[in-house]
C-alpha positions in Angstrom: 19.5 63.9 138.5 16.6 65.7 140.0 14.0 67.5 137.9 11.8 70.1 139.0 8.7 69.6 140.2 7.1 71.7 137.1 8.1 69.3 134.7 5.7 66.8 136.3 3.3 68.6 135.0 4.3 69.2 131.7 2.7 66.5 129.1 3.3 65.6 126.0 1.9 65.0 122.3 0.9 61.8 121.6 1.0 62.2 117.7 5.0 62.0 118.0 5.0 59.1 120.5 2.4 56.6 117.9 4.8 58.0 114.8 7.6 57.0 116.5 6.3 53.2 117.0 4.8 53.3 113.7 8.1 53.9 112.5 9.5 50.9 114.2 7.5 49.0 113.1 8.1 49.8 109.2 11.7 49.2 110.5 10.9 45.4 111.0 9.6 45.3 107.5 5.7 45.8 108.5 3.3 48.1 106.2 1.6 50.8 108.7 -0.9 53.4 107.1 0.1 56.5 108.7 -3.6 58.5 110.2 -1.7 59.3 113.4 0.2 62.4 112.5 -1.6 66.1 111.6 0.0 67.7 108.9 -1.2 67.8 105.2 1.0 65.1 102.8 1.4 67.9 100.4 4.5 69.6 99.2 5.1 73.1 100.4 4.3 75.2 97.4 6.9 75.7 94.5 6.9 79.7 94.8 7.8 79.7 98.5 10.5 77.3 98.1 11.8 79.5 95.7 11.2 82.7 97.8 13.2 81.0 100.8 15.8 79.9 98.0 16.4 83.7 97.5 16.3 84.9 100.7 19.4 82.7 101.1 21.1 83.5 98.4 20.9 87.1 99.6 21.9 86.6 102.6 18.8 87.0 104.7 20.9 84.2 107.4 21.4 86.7 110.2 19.8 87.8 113.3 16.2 89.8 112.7 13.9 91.6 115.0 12.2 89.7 117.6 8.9 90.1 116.9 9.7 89.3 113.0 10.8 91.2 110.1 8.5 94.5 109.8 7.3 93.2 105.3 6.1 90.1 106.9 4.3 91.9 110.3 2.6 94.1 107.2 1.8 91.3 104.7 0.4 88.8 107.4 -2.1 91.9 108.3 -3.0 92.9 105.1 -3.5 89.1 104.8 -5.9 89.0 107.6 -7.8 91.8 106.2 -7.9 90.5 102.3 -9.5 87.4 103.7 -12.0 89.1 105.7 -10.7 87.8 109.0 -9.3 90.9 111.1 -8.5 94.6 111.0 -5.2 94.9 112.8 -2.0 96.9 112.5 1.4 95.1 112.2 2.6 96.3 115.6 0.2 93.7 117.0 1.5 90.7 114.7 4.3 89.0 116.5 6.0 85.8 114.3 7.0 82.7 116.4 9.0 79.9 115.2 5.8 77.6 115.1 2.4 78.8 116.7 3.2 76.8 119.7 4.9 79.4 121.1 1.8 81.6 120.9 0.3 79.4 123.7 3.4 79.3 125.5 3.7 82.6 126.0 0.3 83.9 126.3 -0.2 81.8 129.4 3.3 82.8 130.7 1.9 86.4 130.6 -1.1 85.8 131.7 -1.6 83.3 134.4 -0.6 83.5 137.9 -0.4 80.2 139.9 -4.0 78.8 140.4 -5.4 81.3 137.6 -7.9 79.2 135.4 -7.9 78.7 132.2 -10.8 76.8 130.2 -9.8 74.3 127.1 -12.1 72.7 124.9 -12.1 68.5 126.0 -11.5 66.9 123.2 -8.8 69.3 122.3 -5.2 70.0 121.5 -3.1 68.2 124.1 -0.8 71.3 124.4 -3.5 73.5 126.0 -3.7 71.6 129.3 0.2 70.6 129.2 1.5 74.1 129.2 -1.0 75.8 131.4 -0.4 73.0 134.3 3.3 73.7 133.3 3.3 77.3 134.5 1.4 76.9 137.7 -2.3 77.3 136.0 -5.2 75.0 136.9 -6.2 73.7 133.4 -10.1 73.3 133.3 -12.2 71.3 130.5 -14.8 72.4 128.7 -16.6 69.3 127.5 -17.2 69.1 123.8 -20.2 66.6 123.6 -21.0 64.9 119.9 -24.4 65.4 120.9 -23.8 69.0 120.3 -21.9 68.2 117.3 -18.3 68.6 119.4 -19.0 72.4 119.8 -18.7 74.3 122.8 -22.1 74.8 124.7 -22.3 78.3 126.1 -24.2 77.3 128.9 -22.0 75.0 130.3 -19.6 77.5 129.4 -20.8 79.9 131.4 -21.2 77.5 134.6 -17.6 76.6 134.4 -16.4 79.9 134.9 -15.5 81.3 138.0 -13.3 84.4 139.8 -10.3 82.6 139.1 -10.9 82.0 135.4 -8.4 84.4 133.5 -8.3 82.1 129.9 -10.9 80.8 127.6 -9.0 78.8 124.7 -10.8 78.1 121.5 -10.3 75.8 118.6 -12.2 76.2 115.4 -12.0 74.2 112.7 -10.8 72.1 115.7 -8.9 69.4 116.5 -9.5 66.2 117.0 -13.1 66.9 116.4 -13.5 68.3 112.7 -16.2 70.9 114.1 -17.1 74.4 113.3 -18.2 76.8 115.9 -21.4 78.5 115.0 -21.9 82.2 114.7 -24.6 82.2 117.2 -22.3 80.0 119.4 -19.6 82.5 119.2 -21.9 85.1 119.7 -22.9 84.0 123.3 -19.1 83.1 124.1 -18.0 86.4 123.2 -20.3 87.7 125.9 -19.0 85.6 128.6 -16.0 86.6 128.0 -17.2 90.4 128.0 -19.3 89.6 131.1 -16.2 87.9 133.3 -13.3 89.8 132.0 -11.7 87.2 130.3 -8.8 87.2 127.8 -9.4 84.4 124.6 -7.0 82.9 122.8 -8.4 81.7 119.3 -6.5 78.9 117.5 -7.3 79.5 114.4 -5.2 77.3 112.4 -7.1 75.6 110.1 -9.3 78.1 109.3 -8.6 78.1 105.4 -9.3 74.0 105.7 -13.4 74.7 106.1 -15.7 72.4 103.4 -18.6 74.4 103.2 -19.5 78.0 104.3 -17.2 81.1 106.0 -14.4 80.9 108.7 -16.0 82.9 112.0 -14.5 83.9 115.0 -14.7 85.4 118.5 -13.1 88.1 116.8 -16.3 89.0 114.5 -17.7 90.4 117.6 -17.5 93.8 119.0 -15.0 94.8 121.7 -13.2 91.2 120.8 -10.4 92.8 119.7 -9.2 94.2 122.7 -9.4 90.7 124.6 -8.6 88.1 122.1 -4.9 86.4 121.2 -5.3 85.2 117.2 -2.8 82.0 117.3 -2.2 81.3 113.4 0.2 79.8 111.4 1.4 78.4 108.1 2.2 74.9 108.7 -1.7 73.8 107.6 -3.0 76.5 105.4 0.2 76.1 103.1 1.5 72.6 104.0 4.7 74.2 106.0 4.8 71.9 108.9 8.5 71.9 109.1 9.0 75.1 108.4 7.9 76.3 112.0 6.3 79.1 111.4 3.7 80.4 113.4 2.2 84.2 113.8 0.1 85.6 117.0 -1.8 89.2 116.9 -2.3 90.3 120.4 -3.7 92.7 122.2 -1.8 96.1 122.4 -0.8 95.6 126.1 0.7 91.5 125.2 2.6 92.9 122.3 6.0 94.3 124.7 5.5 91.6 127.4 5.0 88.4 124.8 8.0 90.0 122.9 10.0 90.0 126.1 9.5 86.2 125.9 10.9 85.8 123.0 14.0 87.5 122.8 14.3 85.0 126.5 13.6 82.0 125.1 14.0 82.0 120.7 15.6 85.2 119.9 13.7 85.6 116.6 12.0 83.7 114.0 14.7 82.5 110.8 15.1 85.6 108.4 14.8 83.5 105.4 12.0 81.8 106.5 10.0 84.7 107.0 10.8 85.7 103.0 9.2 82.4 102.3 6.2 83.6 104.4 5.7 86.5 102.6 5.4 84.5 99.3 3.0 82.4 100.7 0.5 85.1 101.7 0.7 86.8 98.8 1.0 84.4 96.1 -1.3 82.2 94.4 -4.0 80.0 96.1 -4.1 77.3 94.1 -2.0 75.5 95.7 -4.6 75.7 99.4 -7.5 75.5 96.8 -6.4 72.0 95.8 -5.5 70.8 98.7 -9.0 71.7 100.3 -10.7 69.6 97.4 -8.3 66.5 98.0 -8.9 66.6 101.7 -12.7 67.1 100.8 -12.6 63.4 99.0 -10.7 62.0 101.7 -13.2 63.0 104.3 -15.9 61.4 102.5 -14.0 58.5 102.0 -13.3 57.8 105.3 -17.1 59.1 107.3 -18.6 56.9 105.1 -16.4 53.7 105.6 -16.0 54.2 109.3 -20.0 54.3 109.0 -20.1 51.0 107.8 -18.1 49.1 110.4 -20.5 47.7 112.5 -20.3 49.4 115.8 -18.4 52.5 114.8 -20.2 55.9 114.2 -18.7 59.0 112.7 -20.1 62.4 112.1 -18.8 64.5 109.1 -16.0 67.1 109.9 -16.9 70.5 108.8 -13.0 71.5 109.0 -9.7 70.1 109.3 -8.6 67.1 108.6 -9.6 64.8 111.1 -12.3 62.0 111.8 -13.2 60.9 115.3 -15.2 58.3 115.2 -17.7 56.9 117.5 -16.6 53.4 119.1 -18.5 52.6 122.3 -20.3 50.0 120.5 -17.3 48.1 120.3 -16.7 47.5 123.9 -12.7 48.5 124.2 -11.0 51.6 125.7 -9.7 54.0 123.2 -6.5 53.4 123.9 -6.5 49.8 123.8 -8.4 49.9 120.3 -5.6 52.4 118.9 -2.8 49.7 119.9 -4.5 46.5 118.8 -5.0 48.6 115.3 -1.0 49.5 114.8 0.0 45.9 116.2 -2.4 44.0 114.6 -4.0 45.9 111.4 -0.9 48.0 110.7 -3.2 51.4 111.2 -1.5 54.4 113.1 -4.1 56.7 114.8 -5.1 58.0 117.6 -7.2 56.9 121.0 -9.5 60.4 121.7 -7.9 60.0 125.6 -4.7 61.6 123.9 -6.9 64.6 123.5 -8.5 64.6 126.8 -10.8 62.3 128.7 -14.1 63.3 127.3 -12.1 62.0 124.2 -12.4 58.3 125.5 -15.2 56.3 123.2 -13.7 57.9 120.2 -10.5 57.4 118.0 -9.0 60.2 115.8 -8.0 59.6 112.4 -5.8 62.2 110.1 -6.8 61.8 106.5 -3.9 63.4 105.4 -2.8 60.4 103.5 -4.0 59.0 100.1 -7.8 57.7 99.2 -5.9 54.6 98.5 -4.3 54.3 102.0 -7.3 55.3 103.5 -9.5 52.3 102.0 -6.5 49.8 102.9 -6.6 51.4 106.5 -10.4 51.0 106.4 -10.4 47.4 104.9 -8.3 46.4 107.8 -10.2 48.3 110.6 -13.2 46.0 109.3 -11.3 43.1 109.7 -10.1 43.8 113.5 -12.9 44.1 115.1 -15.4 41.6 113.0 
């Protein structure tokens, strides 16, 4: 069978490939530390269980709107406003079975073949995948740890060009754990003014900061009118497998993006979306200790990878992620990352999987227990000593 030439160009996520040999592995009776895969090791909470309980009991099981049931277009706006993030109207909130689709479909409306679009490098894999996938030329944006893995504006500005339609950005971002500035985002929202270009913010993690306010591109006037909001509440409210995912667009996105859905998903699960209400509106106790747990974690691990010799790591600001600092040890990325899972029973990540300015580095996902975390870190020691 033939494929088409488009799905050359379509990558992949590397998490799902390292889980799956991890997984092996425990098959055959080894002991792997999981740091591979992103998603918080937490229970969703109790009340939204419960709220998706009764939404099937009442039969929420049938088709909904496309672009989501109109309580939770409302709630995830008044949401956005209660936390000081975003003015917006509901008829610009669109809910996607996972925020994936947000990407998805913003290119696909967006990008003609050989339109640009500019991703931060280290950076979620997906960017480049699915703008090579529908005929864009994906374009890095270097995120240099001398800079603290932020995106300089300079540079920014030199990469962009009359084909550039698409500036992603990523903050609290992953791999890197770093926070984009005000004053950096200040200067990007002005070459984006400047060139006429459309941004789409992943946003995330936003709620998983350690110190400070979330900021945006969208902070900044006429931002509005130009930016895509990706969000979702598989981080934020440990929902993973829930797939749910929320975009606010710009007015003229909102009929075109919801054409794509009702060709490709349909709509988002009804009962799920009840569940998504719950979570907006309920307590935050639940984020709130979660955020203090991964605070721990974080300065578990920075300070243990800091005392292998050869390995560097700065402190993440956001997220929950570590990328260390490996050139000192002499190996690729990727051929650190396998030696670790064959040999020291550690699943992570090479940076490579995130881009090639990721190469040196090695992500890490402290989503996993202080415990785990030490044994991981006892046995990283031991490799490469």
């Amino acid at each position: 069978m033939k494929l088409a030439a488009r799905m050359d160009r379509l990558g992949t996520e590397s998490a799902f490939e390292v889980l799956a040999k991890a997984k092996a592995l425990e098959a055959q009776g080894r002991e792997i530390v999981h740091l591979e895969i992103g998603e918080p090791d937490f229970d969703t909470p109790a009340h939204v269980i419960a709220a998706a309980q009764q939404a099937l009991d009442k039969g929420f099981t049938h088709y909904v709107p496309a672009p989501g049931i109109p309580e939770l277009r409302t709630a995830v706006a008044d949401f956005l406003e209660r936390t000081g993030r975003l003015r917006t109207t509901p008829d610009r909130v669109l809910i996607t079975p996972g925020a994936k689709p947000i990407m998805f479909f913003t290119i696909l409306a967006l990008c003609e073949e050989g339109d640009e679009v500019l991703y931060p490098d280290p950076g979620f894999p997906m960017y480049a995948s699915i703008a090579a996938f529908a005929g864009a030329k994906p374009v890095p944006v270097p995120l240099r740890e001398e800079n603290g893995f932020a995106i300089d504006p300079a540079e920014l500005r030199s990469l962009v060009t009359d084909r550039t339609k698409l500036l992603i950005l990523n903050s609290p971002h992953n791999p890197c754990g770093s926070v984009s500035t005000p004053e950096q985002l200040a200067e990007i929202a002005e070459i984006a003014i400047e060139h006429d270009l459309v941004v789409l913010s992943d946003e995330v993690y936003w709620a998983l900061r350690y110190d400070g306010a979330h900021h945006s591109v969208l902070d900044f006037d006429g931002m509005a009118a130009r930016t895509v909001l990706l969000d979702g509440w598989s981080k934020t409210f440990a929902m993973t497998g829930w797939r749910l995912g929320f975009g606010v667009f710009p007015e003229p996105l909102v009929e075109p993006v919801t054409r794509l859905m009702i060709n490709s998903v349909s709509c988002t699960s009804a009962f799920s979306q009840h569940a998504a209400i719950a979570a907006l509106e309920g307590p935050w106790d639940d984020v709130d200790r979660m955020l203090d747990a991964f605070r721990e974690r974080r300065d578990v691990i920075v300070s243990g990878l800091n005392a292998v010799p050869g390995v560097s790591c700065l402190e993440p600001e956001g997220a929950f992620y570590a990328f260390p600092n490996i050139t000192e040890l002499g190996l690729p990325a990727a051929t650190l990352s396998d030696r670790l899972l064959a040999e020291a029973g550690v699943a992570c990540l090479p940076g490579t999987s995130f881009g090639a300015y990721g190469e040196n580095h090695l992500r890490f996902s402290y989503a996993n227990s202080v415990e785990n975390i030490r044994k991981a870190l006892d046995a990283f020691r031991v490799l490469v000593s």
